[in-house]
N, C-alpha and C positions, 0 to 999 in steps of 0.2 A: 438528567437532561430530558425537556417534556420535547418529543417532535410533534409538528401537526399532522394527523391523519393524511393529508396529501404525501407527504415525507415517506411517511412509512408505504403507501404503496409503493411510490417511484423505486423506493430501496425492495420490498417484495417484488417488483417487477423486475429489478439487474438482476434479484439472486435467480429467478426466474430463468434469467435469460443465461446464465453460465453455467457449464457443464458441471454436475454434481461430481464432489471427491469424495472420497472414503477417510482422506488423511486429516479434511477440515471438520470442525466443529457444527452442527447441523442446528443452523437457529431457525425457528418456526416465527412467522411472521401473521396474524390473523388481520386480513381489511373485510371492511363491508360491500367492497366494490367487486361486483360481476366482472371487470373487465380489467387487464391488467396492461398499463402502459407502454408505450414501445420501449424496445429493451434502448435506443437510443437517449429518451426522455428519461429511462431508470438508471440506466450510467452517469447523465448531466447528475439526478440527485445524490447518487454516491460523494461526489465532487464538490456540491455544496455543501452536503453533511461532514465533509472534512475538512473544511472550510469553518462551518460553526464550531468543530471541536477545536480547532487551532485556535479560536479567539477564546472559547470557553476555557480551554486549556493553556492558553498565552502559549502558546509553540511559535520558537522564533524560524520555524517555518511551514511548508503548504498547509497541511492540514495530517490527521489523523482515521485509518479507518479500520473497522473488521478483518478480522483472517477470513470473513466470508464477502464482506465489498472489496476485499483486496484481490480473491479469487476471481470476482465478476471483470474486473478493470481488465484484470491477466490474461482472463481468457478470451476477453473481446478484444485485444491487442491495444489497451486503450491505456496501458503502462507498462512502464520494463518492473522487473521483478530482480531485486540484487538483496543477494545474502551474505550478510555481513560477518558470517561468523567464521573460525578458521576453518583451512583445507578439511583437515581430518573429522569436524564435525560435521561439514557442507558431505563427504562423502561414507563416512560411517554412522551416524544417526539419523543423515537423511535429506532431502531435499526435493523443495515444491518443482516439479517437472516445469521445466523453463527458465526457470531462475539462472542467474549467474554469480560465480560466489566471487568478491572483493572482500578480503578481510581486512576489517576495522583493525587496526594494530595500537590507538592514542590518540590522545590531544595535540602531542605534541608538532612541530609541523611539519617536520619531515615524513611522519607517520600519513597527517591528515593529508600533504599533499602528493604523497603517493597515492592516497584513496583517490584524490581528487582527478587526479592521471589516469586512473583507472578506468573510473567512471567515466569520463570523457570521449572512451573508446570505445563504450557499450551503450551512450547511451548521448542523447542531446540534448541541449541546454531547455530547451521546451517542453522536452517529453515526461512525463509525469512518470517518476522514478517511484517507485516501493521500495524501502529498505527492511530488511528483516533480521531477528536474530533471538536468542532461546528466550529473553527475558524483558526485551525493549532496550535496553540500556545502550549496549553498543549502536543500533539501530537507530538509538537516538541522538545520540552521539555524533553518528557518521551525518544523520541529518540535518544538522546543526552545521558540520563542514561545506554538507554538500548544498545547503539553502546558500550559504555566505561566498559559494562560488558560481552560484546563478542557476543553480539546479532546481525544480520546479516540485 
């Protein structure tokens, strides 16, 4: 995927603007620009860049981003952060400080709409939901439930 240099700073500008972890992957971003966008303007382009990967990527929902624009969103309060994976891995292998865990349990829809129930009480129909989990799968999964129930 080629972005234009304006992209790329707006996105150096969010990661910019979000407190550095230890537990995320550290991507280096180089622009020619002395000066780095407001952390507001470099949120909006997280947003469109996941935006072009949902069409790039035909995602039958919002969009797709970074474990590092996912951090930037999190910690600007600018998305809820929900982990999909079960209890025992959300609290013994680990989990992104904030997050909430809803486990993905199936397709099928008793499964999906207990997720769907869940999610309804952490989070609202507008608010630009992250979903996470060891591998994508579930996550995507659950993304797929939660696009077809008006989740954003």
């Amino acid at each position: 995927m080629h972005m234009p240099q304006s992209s790329l700073q707006a996105v150096a500008g969010a990661l910019a603007c979000a407190e550095p972890s230890r537990t995320l992957p550290i991507m280096t971003i180089l622009t020619a620009t002395a000066t780095a966008p407001s952390c507001e303007t470099a949120i909006d382009a997280i947003f469109d860049l996941a935006e072009t990967r949902r069409i790039e990527l035909e995602l039958p929902y919002t969009g797709a981003v970074t474990p590092r624009e996912a951090w930037a969103l999190v910690s600007r309060q600018r998305a809820k952060l929900v982990d999909v994976r079960t209890p025992a891995e959300f609290k013994f292998v680990g989990s992104v400080p904030g997050s909430v865990n809803i486990e993905w349990r199936g397709n099928d829809i008793l499964p999906s709409a207990m997720f769907v129930s869940a999610l309804r009480q952490v989070a609202r129909l507008d608010q630009p939901v992250l979903r996470l989990c060891r591998s994508a799968v579930r996550s995507h999964a659950a993304s797929r439930a939660a696009a077809a129930a008006g989740f954003t």
